[in-house]
N, C-alpha and C positions, 0 to 999 in steps of 0.2 A: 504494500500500500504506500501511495508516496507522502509524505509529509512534509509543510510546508512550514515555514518556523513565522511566529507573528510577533512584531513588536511588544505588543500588550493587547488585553485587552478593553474592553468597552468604550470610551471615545478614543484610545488609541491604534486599535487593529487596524490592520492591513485586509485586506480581501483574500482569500487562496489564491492560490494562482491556477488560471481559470481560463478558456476561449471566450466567455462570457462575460456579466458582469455580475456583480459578487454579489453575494445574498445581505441583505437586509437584516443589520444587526440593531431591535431594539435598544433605543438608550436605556432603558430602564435595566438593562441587564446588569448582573454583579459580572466581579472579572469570571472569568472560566478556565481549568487547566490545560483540559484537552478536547476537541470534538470532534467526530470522527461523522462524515457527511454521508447521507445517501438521497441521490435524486429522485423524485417523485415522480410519475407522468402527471399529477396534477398542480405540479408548481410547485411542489412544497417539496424542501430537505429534513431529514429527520436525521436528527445527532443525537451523538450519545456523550455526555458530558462523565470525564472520569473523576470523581469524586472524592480521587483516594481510598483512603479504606472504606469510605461508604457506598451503599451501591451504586450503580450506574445510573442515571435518569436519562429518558430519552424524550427527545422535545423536538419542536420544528419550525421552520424559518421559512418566511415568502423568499421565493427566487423570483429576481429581474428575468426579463424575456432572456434566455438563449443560453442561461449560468451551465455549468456542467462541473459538479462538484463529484460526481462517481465517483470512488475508492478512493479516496483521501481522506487523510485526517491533519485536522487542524491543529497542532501544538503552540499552546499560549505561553511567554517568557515568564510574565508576572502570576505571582501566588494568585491561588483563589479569594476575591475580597468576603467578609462577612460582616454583615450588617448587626451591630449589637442592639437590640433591641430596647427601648427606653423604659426605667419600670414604671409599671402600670400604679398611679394614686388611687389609695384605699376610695373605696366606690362610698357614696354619702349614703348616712342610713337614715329607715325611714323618718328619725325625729327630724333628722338636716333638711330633708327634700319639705318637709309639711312645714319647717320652719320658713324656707328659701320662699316657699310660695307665696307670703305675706310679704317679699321684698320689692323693693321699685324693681322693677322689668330691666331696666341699666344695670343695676347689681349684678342679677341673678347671669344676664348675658355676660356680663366680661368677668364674670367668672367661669363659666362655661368654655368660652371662647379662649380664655387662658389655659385649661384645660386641655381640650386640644393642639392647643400650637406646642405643648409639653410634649405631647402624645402622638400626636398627626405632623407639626411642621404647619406648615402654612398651603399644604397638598389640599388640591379637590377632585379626588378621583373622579374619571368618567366613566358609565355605563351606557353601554348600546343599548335599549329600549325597541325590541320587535314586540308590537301587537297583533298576536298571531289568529286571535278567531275574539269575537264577539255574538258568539253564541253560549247560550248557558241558560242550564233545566234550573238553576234558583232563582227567588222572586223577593231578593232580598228590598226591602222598602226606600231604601236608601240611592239605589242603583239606576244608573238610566242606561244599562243594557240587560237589567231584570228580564226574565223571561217571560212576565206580560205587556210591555212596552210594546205592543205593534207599529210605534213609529220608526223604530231602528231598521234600518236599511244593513241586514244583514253579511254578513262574509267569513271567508277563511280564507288565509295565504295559504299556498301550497308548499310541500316540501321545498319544491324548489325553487318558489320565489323567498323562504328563509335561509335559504343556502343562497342563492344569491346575494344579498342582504349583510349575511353574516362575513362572506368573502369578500365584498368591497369596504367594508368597517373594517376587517383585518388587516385589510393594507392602505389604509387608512390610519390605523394605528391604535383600534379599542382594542382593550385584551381583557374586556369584560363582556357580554353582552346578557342582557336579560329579557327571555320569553316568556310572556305573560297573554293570560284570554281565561274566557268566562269558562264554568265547569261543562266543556262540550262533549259527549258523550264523543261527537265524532276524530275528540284528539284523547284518546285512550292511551292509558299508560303505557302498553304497549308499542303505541304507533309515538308516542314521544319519547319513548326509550331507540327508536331503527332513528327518528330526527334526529337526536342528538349523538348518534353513532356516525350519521352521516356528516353533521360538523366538524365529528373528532378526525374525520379522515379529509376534511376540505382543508382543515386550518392546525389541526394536530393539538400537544396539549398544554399548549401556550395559554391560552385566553381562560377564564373561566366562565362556566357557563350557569345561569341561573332560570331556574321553572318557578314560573308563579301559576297556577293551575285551579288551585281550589283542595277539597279535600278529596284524597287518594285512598287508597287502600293501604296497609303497610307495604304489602310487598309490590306496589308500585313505586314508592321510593325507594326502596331496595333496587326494583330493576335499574331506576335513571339513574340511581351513584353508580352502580355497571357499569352503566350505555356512558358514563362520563361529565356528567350532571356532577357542581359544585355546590351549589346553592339553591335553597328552595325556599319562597318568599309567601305566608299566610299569616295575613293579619287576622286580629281577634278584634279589633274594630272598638271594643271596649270591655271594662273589667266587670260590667255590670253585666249578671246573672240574667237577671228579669229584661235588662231593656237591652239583651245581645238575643235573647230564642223571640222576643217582639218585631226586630227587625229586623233579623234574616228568620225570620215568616219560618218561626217552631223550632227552628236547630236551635240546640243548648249550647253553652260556652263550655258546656266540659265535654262536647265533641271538637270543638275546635281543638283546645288546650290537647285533647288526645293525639289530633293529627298534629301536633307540633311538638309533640315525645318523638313519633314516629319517625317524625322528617329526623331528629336528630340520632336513634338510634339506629338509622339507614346513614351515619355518619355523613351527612348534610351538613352544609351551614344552616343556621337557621336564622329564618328573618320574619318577623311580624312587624307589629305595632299597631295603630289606633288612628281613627278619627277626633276630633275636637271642636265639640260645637256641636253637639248632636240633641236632637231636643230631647228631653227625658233626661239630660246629663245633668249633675251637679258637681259643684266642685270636689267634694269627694270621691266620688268619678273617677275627676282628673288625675288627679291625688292618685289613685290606685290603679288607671292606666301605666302608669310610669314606675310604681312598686310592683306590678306583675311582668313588667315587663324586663325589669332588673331579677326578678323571681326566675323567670327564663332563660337568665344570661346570654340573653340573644346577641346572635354576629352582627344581625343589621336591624336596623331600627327605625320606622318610616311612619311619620307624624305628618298628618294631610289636616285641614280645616276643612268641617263638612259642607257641601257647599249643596243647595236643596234643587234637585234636577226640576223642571217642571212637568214633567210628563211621570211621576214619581208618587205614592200616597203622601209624599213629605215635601209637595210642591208648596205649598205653605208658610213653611217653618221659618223661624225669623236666621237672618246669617249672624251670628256671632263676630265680634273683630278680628284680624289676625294675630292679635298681638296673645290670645292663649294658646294658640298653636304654640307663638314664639316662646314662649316660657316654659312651655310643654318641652321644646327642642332643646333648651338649654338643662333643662331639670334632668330629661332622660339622657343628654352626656354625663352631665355629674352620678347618675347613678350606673350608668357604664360607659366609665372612660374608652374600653377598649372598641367600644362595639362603631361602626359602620352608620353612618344617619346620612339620608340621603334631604337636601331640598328638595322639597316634590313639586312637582307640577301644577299641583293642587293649589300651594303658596304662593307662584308666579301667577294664578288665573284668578285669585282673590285680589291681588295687588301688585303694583307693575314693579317692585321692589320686594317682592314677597317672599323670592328667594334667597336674594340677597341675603335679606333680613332673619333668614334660617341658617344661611351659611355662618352668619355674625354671632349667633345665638349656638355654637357648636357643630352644628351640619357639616358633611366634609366629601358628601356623595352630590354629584349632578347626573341626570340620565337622559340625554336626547334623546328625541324620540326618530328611530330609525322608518319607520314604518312607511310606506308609500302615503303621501298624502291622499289618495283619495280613498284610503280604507282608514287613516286614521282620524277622518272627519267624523266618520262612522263609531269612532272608541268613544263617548263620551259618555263617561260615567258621571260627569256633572259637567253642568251647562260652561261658558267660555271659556274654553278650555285654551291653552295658549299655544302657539306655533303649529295648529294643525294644516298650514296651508305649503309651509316650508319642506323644501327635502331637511331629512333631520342632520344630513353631513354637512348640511350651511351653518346648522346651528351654530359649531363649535367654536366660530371666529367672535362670534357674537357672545357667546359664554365667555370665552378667556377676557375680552373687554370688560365684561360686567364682574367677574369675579375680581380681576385686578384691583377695579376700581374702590376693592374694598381690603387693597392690601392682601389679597388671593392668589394662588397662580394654579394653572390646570395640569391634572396628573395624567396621563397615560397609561402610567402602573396598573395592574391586576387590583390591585390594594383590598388583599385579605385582612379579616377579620384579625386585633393583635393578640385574641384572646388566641384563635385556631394556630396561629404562628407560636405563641409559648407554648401549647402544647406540643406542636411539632418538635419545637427545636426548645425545651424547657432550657438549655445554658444561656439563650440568647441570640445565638448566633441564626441565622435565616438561612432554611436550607434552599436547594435549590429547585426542588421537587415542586417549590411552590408555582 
């Protein structure tokens, strides 16, 4: 096999030497010792990083049109870098969180926000956002693709318009993407376990991949950690009992809470959270959204303000301000430093600073929306929904502005969970498996 010797790695390599041009080496990557290449017929190289005494990982890299890395292997000069991990601040208990809640909104945020920058840096991960079907057999009250809504102008992408989708975001540069749609019988756990086997063979096991679905069976999670599925995203919407089986019309909250054991004992990440602002809510409510939520030690954690659809039984309800969301966001960093919060959608459609203003408040997730515009006009789980007319890959010029402007800058990274990472690598150090 021939080998090719390389400066260093990560912004210092050299390319192999090649009749082509050289493959596409993520910045985000740590250095690497050695990678041993094979070419794809579908563009992709998969290497095998030698790790030393640890095992091998095999990973994969887009190739430029006409690369030809066949039987080579890459030897790197410089050591393997390792990333030492930041410790994680004791998580506030619940007397601090019910105390916090009485504080001016400014407190509680730049404490929050300090928090993260300890923890995070000043990173805001991005996430791909495919919305894959807008069908669903629940009739949850809340929802405006409930499945008695006959104004929704139905759909599903196909296999292959997600695989398309998912392959120009990869070379584009997400190494996350999240599939998410209503509980359609016609995307069976089955048939989302051969999807996500088909990504792992488009884009290899780079990126991570996240299913938001609804509730599954156990051994439907089981299959998608198989098929190559990282993450799987079900909120609980709220911690109240009585007014969670009210409005998702009969289901109990100790079936949710069930499928969110499931998802984590199919070694998922797991990601929930809650709405804010729901009628029937009180502030104790709020209160114990955010201590169930820490209860769960969730990886990702995803605070939307309810916003009332009008075609909905809760066309009615009065809107709430954002500013509980916002306190919501900061309350549930402080109660999990480690965990993943994304600014939702939901925040930028209530107020044209709304994300922002979640980013400020501890947030450190964005998720454009990849979707084809003219099915994601079709997603509206509540009415103004923001950027549905945009391709989602414009988005991102327009995120890195707006996040800057708040002393922000945009990540590329994977940016797992740091709780899932100290368990990986409990010394600290960040393996490379990730």
């Amino acid at each position: 096999m021939k080998v090719v010797p390389m400066k260093g790695c990560k912004e210092c390599c050299t390319a192999p030497e090649s009749k082509g041009d050289p493959p596409i080496l993520p910045d985000n990557r740590g250095d690497l010792r050695a990678h041993s290449y094979e070419t794809a017929s579908y563009g992709i190289a998969t290497y095998t990083e030698d790790l030393g005494s640890s095992p091998s990982v095999r990973k994969t890299l887009p190739l430029s049109p006409g690369s030809d890395l066949s039987g080579t292997a890459v030897h790197c000069a410089s050591p393997q870098a390792r990333e030492v991990l930041p410790p994680s601040p004791a998580a506030w208990t619940e007397e601090e969180i019910r105390s916090a809640w009485e504080w001016p909104l400014e407190k509680v945020v730049r404490e929050a926000r300090e928090c993260t920058d300890r923890l995070w840096g000043r990173k805001v991960f991005l996430r791909g956002l495919i919305e894959v079907t807008n069908y669903c057999v629940q009739n949850c009250l809340y929802c405006g693709i409930r499945r008695d809504n006959g104004k929704v102008e139905r759909y599903r992408l196909s296999e292959e318009q997600i695989l398309e989708i998912v392959q120009e975001g990869f070379r584009k540069g997400f190494r996350t993407f999240v599939l998410q749609g209503g509980e359609d019988p016609e995307y069976s756990p089955s048939r989302l376990a051969r999807l996500c086997e088909g990504i792992r063979r488009v884009v290899g096991e780079e990126p991570a991949i996240t299913l938001s679905f609804g509730i599954l069976p156990p051994k439907g999670y089981r299959d998608l950690a198989s098929a190559g599925v990282n993450r799987y995203l079900l909120r609980f919407e709220t911690s109240d009992p009585t007014l969670h089986t009210y409005l998702r019309n009969g289901i109990p909250l100790s079936r949710r809470l069930k499928a969110l054991e499931d998802i984590r004992n199919a070694g998922l990440e797991v990601g929930s959270g809650f709405m804010v602002g729901l009628p029937g809510e009180t502030e104790e409510t709020r209160i114990r959204n955010i201590l169930l939520a820490q209860e769960l030690q969730l990886d990702m954690g995803g605070i939307g303000p309810f916003i009332p659809h009008p075609d909905t039984p809760l066309a009615g309800s009065p809107q709430l301000p954002l500013e509980l969301s916002v306190r919501s966001t900061a309350l549930l960093r402080l109660a999990l430093p480690d965990c993943n919060i994304p600014a939702t959608t939901a925040a930028g459609s209530l107020h044209p600073e709304g994300r922002e203003r979640m980013l400020s408040a501890g947030a450190n997730v964005l998720m454009p929306n990849l979707t084809p515009p003219r099915y994601k006009r079709a997603y509206q789980l509540y009415p103004g929904k923001i950027c549905v007319d945009e391709p989602g890959f414009a988005c991102t010029s327009c995120l890195a502005i707006r996040v800057a402007g708040i002393g922000l800058e945009l990540s590329w990274e994977r940016g797992d969970s740091l709780r899932v990472k100290r368990l990986r690598n409990p010394r600290g150090g960040i393996t490379h498996a990730e």
